[in-house]
MARTORRO-432687 format. One record per residue (C-alpha): residue number from 1; residue in one letter; chain; x, y negated, z. Coordinates in steps of 0.2 Angstrom, whole numbers. Example, Ala and Ser with C-alpha at 12.3 -4.5 7.8 and 13.67 -1.06 7.14 Angstrom:
// residues 2
{torvo: 1, zapa: a, fifi: A, c1: 62, c2: 22, c3: 39}
{torvo: 2, zapa: s, fifi: A, c1: 68, c2: 5, c3: 36}
//
This chain:
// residues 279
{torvo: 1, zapa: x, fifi: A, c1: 0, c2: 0, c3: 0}
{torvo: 2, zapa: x, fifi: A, c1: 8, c2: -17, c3: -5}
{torvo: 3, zapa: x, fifi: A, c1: 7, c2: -30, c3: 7}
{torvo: 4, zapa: x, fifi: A, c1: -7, c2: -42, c3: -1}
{torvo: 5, zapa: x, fifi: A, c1: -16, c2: -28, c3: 1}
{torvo: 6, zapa: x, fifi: A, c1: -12, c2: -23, c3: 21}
{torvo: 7, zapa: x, fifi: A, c1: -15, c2: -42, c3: 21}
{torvo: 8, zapa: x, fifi: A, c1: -33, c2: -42, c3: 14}
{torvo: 9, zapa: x, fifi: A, c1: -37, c2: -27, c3: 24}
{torvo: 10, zapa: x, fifi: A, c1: -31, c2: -33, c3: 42}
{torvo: 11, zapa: x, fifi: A, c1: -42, c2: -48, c3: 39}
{torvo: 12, zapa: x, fifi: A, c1: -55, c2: -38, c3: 35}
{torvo: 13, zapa: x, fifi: A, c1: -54, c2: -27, c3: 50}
{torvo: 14, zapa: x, fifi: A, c1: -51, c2: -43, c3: 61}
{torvo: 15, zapa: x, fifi: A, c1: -71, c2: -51, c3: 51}
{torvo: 16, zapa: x, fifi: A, c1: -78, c2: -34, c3: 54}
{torvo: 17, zapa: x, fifi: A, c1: -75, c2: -33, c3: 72}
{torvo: 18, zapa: x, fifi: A, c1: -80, c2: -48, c3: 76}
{torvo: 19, zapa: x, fifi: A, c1: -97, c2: -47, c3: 69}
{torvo: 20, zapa: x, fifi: A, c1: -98, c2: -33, c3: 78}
{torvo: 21, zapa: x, fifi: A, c1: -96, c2: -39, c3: 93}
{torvo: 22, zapa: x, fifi: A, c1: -111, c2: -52, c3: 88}
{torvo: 23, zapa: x, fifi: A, c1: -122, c2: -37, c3: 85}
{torvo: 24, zapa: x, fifi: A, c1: -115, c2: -31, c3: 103}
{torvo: 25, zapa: x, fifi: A, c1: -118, c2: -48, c3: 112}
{torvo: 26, zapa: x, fifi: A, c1: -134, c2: -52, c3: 105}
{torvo: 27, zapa: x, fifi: A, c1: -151, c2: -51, c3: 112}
{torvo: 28, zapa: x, fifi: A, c1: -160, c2: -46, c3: 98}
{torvo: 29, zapa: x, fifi: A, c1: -150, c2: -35, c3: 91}
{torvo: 30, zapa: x, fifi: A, c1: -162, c2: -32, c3: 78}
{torvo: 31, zapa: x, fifi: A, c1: -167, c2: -49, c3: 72}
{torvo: 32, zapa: x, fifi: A, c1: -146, c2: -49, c3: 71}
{torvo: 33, zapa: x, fifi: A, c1: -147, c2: -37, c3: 60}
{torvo: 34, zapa: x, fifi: A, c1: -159, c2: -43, c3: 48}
{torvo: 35, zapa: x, fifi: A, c1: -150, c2: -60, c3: 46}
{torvo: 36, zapa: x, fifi: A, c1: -136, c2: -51, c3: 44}
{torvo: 37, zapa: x, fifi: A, c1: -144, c2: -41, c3: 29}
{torvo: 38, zapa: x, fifi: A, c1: -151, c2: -59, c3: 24}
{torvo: 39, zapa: x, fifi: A, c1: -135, c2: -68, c3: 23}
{torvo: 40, zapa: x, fifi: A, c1: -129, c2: -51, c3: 11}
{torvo: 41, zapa: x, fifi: A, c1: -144, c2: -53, c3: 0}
{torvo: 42, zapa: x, fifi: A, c1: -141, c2: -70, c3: -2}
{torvo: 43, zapa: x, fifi: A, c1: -123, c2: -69, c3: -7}
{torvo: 44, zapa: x, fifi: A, c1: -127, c2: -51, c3: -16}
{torvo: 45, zapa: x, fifi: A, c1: -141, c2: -61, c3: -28}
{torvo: 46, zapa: x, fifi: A, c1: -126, c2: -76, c3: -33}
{torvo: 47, zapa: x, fifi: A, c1: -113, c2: -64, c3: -36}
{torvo: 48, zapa: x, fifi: A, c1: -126, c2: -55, c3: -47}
{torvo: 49, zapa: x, fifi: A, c1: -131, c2: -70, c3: -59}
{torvo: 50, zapa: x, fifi: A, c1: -113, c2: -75, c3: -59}
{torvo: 51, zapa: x, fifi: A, c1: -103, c2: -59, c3: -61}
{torvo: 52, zapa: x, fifi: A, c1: -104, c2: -47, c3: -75}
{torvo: 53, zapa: x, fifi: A, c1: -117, c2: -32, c3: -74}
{torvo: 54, zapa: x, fifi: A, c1: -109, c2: -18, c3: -68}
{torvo: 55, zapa: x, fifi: A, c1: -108, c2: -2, c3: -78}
{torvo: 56, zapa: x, fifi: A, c1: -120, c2: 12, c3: -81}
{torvo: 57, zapa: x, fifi: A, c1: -113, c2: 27, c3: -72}
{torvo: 58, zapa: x, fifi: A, c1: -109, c2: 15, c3: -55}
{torvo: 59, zapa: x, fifi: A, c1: -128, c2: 12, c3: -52}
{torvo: 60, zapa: x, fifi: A, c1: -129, c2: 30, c3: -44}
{torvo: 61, zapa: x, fifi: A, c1: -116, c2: 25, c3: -34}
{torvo: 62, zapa: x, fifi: A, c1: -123, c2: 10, c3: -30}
{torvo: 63, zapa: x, fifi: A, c1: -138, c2: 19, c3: -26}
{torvo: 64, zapa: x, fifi: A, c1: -133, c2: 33, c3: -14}
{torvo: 65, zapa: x, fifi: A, c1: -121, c2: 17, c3: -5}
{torvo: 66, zapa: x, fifi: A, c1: -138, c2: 8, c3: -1}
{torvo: 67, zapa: x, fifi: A, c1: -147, c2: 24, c3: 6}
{torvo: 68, zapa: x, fifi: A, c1: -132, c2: 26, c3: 16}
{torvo: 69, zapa: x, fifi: A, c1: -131, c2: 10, c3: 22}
{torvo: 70, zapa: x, fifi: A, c1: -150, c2: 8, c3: 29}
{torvo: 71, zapa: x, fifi: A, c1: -146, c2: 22, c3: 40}
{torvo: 72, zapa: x, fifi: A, c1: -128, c2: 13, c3: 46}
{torvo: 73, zapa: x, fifi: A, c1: -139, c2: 0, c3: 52}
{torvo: 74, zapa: x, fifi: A, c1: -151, c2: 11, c3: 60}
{torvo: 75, zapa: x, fifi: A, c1: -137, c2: 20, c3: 69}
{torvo: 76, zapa: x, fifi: A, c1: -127, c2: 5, c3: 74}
{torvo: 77, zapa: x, fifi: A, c1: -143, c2: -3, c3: 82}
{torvo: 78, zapa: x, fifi: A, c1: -144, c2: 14, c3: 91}
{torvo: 79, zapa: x, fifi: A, c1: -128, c2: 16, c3: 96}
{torvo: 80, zapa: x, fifi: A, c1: -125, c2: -2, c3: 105}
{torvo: 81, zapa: x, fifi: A, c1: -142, c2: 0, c3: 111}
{torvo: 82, zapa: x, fifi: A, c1: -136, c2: 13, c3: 120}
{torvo: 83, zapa: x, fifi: A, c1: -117, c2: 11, c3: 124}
{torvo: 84, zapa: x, fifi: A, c1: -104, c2: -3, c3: 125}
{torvo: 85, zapa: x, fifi: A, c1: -91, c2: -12, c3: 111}
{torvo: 86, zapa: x, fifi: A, c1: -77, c2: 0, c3: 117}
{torvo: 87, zapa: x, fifi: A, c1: -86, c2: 17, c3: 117}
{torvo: 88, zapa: x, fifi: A, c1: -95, c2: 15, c3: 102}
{torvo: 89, zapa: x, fifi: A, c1: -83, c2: 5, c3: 87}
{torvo: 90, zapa: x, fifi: A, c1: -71, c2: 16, c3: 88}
{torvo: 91, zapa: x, fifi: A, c1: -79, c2: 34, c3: 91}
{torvo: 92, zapa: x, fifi: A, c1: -90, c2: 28, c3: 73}
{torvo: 93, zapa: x, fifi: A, c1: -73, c2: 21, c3: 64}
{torvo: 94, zapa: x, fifi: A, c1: -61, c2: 32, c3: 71}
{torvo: 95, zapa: x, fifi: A, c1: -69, c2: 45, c3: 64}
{torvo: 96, zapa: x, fifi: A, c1: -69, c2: 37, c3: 46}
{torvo: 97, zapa: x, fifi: A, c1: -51, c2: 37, c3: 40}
{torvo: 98, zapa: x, fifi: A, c1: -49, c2: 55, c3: 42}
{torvo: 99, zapa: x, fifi: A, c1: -66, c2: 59, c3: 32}
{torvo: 100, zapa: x, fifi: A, c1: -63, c2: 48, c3: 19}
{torvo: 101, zapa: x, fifi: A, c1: -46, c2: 53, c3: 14}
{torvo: 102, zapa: x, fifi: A, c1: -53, c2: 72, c3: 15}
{torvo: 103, zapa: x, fifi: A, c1: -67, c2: 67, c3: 4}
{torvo: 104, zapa: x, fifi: A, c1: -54, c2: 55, c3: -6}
{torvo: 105, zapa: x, fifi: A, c1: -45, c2: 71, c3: -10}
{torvo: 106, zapa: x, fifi: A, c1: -59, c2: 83, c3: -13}
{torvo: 107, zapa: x, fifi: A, c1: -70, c2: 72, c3: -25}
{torvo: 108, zapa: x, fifi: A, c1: -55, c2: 62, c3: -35}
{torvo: 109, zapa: x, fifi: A, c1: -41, c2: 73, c3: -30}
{torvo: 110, zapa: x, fifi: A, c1: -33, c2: 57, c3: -23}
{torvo: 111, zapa: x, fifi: A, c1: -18, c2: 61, c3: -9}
{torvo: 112, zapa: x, fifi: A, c1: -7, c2: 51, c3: 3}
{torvo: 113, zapa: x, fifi: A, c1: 13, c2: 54, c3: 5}
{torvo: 114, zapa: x, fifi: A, c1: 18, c2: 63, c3: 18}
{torvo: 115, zapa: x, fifi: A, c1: 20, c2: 45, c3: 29}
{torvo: 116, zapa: x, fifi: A, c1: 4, c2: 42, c3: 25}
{torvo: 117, zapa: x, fifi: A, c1: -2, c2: 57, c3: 31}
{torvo: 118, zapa: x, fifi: A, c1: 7, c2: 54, c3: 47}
{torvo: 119, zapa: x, fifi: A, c1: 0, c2: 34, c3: 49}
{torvo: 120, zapa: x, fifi: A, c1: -16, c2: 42, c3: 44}
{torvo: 121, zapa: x, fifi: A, c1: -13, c2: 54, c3: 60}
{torvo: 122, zapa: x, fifi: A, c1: -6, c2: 39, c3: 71}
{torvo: 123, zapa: x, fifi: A, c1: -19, c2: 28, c3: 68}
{torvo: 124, zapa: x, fifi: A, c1: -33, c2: 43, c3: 74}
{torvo: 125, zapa: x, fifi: A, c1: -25, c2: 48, c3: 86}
{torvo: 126, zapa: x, fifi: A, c1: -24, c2: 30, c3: 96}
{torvo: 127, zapa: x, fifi: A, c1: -43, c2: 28, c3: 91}
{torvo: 128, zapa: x, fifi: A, c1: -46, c2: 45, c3: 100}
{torvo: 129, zapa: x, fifi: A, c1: -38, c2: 39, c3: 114}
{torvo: 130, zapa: x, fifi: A, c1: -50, c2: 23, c3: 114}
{torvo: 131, zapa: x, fifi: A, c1: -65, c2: 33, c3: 110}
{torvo: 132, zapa: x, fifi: A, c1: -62, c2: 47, c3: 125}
{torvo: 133, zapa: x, fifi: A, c1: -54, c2: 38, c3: 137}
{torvo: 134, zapa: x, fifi: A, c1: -71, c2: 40, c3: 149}
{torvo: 135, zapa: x, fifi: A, c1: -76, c2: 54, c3: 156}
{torvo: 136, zapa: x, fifi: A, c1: -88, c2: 63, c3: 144}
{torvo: 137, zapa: x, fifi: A, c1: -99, c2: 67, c3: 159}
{torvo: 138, zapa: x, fifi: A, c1: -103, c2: 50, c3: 162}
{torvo: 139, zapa: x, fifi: A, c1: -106, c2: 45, c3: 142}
{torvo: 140, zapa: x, fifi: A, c1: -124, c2: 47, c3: 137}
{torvo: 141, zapa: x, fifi: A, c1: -122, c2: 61, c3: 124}
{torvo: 142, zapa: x, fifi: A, c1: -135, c2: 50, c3: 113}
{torvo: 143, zapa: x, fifi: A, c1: -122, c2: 37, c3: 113}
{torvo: 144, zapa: x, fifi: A, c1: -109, c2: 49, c3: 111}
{torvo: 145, zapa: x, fifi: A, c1: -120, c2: 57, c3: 93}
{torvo: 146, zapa: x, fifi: A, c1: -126, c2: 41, c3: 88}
{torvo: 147, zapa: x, fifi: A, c1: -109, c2: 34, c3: 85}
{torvo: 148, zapa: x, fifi: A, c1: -102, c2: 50, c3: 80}
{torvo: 149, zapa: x, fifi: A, c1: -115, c2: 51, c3: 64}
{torvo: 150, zapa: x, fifi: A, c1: -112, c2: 34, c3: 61}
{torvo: 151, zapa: x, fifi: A, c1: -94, c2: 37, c3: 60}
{torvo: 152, zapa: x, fifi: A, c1: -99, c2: 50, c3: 45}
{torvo: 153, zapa: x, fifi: A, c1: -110, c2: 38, c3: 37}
{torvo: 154, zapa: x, fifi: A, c1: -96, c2: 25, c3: 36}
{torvo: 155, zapa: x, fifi: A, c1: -84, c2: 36, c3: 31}
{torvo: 156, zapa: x, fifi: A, c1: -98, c2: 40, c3: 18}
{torvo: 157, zapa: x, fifi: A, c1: -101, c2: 26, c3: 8}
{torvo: 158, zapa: x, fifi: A, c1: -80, c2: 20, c3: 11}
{torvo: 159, zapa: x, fifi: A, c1: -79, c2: 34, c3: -2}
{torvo: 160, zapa: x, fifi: A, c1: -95, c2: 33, c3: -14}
{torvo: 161, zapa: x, fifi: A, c1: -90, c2: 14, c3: -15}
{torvo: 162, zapa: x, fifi: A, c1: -74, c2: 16, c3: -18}
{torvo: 163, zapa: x, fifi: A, c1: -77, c2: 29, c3: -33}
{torvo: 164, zapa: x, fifi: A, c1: -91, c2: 18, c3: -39}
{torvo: 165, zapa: x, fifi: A, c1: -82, c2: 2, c3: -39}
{torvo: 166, zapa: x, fifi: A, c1: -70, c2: 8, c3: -50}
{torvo: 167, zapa: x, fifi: A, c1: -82, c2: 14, c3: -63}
{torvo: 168, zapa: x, fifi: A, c1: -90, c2: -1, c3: -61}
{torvo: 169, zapa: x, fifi: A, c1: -80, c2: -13, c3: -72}
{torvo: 170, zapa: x, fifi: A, c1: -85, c2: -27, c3: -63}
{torvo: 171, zapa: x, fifi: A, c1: -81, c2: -26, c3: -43}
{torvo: 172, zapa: x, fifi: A, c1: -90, c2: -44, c3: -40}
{torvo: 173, zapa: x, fifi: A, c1: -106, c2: -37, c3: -50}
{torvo: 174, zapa: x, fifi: A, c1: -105, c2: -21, c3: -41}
{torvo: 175, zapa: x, fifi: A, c1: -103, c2: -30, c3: -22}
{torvo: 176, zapa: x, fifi: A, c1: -117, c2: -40, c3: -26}
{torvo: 177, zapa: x, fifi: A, c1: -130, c2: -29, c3: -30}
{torvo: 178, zapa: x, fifi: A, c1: -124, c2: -18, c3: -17}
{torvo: 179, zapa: x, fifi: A, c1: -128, c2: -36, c3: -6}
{torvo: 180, zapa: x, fifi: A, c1: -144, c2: -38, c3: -15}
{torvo: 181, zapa: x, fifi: A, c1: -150, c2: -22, c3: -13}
{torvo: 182, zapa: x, fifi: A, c1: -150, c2: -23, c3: 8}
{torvo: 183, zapa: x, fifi: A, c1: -163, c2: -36, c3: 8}
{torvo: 184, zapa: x, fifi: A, c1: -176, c2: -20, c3: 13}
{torvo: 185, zapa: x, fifi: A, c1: -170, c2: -23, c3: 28}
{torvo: 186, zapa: x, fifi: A, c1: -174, c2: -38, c3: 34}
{torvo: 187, zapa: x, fifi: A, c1: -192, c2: -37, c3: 26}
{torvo: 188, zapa: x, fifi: A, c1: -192, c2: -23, c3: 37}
{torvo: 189, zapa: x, fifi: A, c1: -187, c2: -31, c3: 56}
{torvo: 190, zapa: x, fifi: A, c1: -201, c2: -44, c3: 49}
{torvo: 191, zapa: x, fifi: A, c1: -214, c2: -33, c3: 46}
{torvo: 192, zapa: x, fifi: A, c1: -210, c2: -24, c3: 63}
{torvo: 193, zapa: x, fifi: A, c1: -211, c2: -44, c3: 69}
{torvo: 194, zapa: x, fifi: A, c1: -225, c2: -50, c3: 58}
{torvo: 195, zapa: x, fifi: A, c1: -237, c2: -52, c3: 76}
{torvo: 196, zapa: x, fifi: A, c1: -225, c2: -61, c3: 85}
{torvo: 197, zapa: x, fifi: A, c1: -212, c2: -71, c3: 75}
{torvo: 198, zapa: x, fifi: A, c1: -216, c2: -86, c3: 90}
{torvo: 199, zapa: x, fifi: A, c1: -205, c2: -72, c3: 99}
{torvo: 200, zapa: x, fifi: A, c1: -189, c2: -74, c3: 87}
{torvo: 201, zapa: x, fifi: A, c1: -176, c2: -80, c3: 94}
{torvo: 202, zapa: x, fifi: A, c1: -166, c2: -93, c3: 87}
{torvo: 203, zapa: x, fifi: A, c1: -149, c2: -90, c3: 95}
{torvo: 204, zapa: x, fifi: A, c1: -150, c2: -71, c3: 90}
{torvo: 205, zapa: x, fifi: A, c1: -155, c2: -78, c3: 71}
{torvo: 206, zapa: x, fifi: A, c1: -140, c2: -90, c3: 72}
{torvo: 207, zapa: x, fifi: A, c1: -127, c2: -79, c3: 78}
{torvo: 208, zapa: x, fifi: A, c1: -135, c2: -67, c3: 63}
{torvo: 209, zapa: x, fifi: A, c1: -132, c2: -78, c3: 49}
{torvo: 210, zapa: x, fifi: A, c1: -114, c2: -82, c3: 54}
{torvo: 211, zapa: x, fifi: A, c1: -111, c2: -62, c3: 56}
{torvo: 212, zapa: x, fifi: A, c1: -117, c2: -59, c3: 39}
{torvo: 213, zapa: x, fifi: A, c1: -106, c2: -72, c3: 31}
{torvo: 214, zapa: x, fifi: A, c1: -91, c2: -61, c3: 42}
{torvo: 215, zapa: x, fifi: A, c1: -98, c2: -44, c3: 38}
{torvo: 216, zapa: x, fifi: A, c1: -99, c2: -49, c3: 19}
{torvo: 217, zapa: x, fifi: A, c1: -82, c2: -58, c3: 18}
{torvo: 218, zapa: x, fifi: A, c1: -78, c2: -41, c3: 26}
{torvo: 219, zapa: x, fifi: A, c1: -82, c2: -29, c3: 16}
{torvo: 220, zapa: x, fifi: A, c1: -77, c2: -37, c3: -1}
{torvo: 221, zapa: x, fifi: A, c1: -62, c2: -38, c3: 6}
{torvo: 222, zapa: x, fifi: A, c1: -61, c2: -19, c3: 7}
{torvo: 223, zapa: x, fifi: A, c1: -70, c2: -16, c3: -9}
{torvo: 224, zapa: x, fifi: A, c1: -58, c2: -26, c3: -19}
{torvo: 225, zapa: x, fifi: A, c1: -44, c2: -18, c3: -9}
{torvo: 226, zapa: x, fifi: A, c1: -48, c2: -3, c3: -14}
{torvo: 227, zapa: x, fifi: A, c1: -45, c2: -7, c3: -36}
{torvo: 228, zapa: x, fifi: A, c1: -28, c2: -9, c3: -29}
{torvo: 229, zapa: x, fifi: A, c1: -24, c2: 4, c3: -16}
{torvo: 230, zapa: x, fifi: A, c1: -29, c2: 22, c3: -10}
{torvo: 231, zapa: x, fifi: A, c1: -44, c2: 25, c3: -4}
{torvo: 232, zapa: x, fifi: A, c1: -39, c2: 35, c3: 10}
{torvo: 233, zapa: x, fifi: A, c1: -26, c2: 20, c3: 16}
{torvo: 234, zapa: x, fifi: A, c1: -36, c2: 6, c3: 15}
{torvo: 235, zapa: x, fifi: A, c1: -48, c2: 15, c3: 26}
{torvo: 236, zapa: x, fifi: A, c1: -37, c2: 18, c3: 36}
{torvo: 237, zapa: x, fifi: A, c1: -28, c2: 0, c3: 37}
{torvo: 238, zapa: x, fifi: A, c1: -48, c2: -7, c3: 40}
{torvo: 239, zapa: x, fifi: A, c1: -49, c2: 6, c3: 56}
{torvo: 240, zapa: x, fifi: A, c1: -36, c2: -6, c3: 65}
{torvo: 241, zapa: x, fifi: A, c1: -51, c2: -16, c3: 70}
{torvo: 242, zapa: x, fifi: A, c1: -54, c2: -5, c3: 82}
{torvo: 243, zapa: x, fifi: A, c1: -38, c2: -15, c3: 93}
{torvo: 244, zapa: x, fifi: A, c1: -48, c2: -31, c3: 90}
{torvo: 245, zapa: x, fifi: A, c1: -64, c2: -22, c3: 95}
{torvo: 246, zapa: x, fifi: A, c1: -55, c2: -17, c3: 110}
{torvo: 247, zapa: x, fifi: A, c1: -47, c2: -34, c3: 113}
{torvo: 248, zapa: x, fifi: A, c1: -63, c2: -42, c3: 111}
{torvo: 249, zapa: x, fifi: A, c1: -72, c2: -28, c3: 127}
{torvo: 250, zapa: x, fifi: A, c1: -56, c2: -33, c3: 137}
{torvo: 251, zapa: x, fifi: A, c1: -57, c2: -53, c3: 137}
{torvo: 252, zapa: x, fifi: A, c1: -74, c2: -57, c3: 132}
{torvo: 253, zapa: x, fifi: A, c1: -85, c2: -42, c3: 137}
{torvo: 254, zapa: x, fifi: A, c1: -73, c2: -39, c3: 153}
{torvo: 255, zapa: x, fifi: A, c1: -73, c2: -20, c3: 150}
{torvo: 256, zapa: x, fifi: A, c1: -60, c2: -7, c3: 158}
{torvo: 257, zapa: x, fifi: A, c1: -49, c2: 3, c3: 160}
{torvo: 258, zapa: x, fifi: A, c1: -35, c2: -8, c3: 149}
{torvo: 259, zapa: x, fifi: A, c1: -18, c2: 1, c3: 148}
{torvo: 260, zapa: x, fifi: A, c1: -27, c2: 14, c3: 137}
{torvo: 261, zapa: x, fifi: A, c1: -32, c2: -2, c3: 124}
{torvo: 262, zapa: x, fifi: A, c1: -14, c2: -6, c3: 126}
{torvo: 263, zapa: x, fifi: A, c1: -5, c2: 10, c3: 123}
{torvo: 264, zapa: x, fifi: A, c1: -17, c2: 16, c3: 106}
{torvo: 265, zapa: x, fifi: A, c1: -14, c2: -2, c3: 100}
{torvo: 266, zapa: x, fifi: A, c1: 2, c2: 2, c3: 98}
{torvo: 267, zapa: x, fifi: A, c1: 2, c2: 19, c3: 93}
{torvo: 268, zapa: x, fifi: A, c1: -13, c2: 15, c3: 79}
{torvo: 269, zapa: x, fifi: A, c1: 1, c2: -1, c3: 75}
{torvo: 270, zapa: x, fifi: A, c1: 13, c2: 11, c3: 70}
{torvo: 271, zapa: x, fifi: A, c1: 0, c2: 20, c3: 59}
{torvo: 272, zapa: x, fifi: A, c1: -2, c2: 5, c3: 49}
{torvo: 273, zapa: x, fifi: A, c1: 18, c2: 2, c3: 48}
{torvo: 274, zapa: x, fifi: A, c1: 18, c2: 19, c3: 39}
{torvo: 275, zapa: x, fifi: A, c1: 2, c2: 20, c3: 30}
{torvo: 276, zapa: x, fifi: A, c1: 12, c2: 1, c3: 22}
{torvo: 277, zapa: x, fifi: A, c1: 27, c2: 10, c3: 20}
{torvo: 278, zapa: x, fifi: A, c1: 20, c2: 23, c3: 10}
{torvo: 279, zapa: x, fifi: A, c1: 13, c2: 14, c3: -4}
//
């Protein structure tokens, strides 16, 4: 991976944390949501009309990446109703980088060199040490499966975007109707609100809007990265938000225990020094 792209993708992981955290924070999670979906469409429709059409054979791609992503949102507002920002991120994107260069490599026949491999290992590994470091006992298991599936759905559409994309011809068309094509879900939360939108929060709307305008700078980020670099890298580079995640619980949210944070940030640091090297 060349450093534009490590650059790209760390800032990337630093937006998508963050709007995670937002989702986390808010009081309404699911009016969060749906502006977040809003601001998507909204970006999604101008990159449309001003972008060329993408090509024939991405649309099922394009297709399959929005069914999977309704149920990502579904699954993220389950798992942060149920657990906290430092169980939950990194349990769903730990799991990813591992999948997604497994699925890489079984659908495209795509492959690291052996140091990626082995950043690919660092990296989740120290997530693993974030996402376990409670006792399982204590861990609602539905938090525990929630994030866990999530964890498969991101690692899902990481790789049906990251095929279609390049089929696509056109990575701005292809973001945008993948943008566009979110909008169901805010029509949704309002129909689920069409009794009671005195009740809508306005702080909870606000916060929405300015995490879509991160969760979309986000994830073009990482789409474009990935016309430029492998698949199972650039997963795995965008899985270092999990440190900022954790960061974030520390200072912010005040969780515990922090040597744990401290030690996988510097294991799942390596990772990406080696996954960089490798390219």
């Amino acid at each position: 991976m060349s450093g534009f792209a490590l650059t790209i993708v760390l800032a990337a992981a630093f937006l998508h944390a963050s709007w995670n955290a937002v989702v986390k924070a808010a009081s309404d999670r699911a009016v969060v949501l749906a502006s977040v979906s809003a601001t998507h469409a909204t970006v999604g429709l101008t990159l449309v009309l001003l972008s060329t059409p993408p090509a024939p054979e991405s649309w099922i791609y394009i297709f399959l990446s929005t069914v999977i992503h309704f149920g990502y949102y579904v699954f993220l507002f389950q798992s942060y109703r149920l657990g906290d920002l430092s169980q939950v991120y990194p349990i769903s994107r730990g799991l990813a980088p591992a999948l997604v260069a497994f699925g890489a490599y079984v659908m495209i026949g795509e492959t690291l060199p052996p140091l990626g491999w082995a950043g690919l290992g660092a990296i989740t590994f120290g997530i693993a040490l974030l996402a376990f470091q409670r006792s399982t006992a204590r861990a609602d298991p539905r938090t525990v499966a929630a994030a866990a599936f999530n964890g498969v759905l991101i690692a899902s559409y990481s790789v049906v975007d990251g095929i279609g994309v390049r089929l696509s011809g056109s990575p701005f068309g292809y973001m945008g109707w993948l943008f566009l094509l979110e909008l169901p879900v805010t029509f949704f939360v309002l129909y689920r609100r069409r009794n009671a939108f005195h009740t809508i929060d306005r702080k909870s709307l606000m916060l929405g809007l300015i995490g879509g305008l991160g969760a979309v700078t986000a994830y073009g980020l990482v789409i474009y990265a990935k016309t430029i670099a492998p698949l199972g890298a650039v997963s795995a580079v965008r899985e270092s938000s999990v440190i900022i995640a954790a960061l974030i619980g520390l200072f912010i949210f005040h969780e515990r225990p922090w040597p744990v944070r401290i030690v996988s940030a510097v294991i799942v640091a390596c990772g990406v020094i080696a996954l960089a090297a490798s390219g």
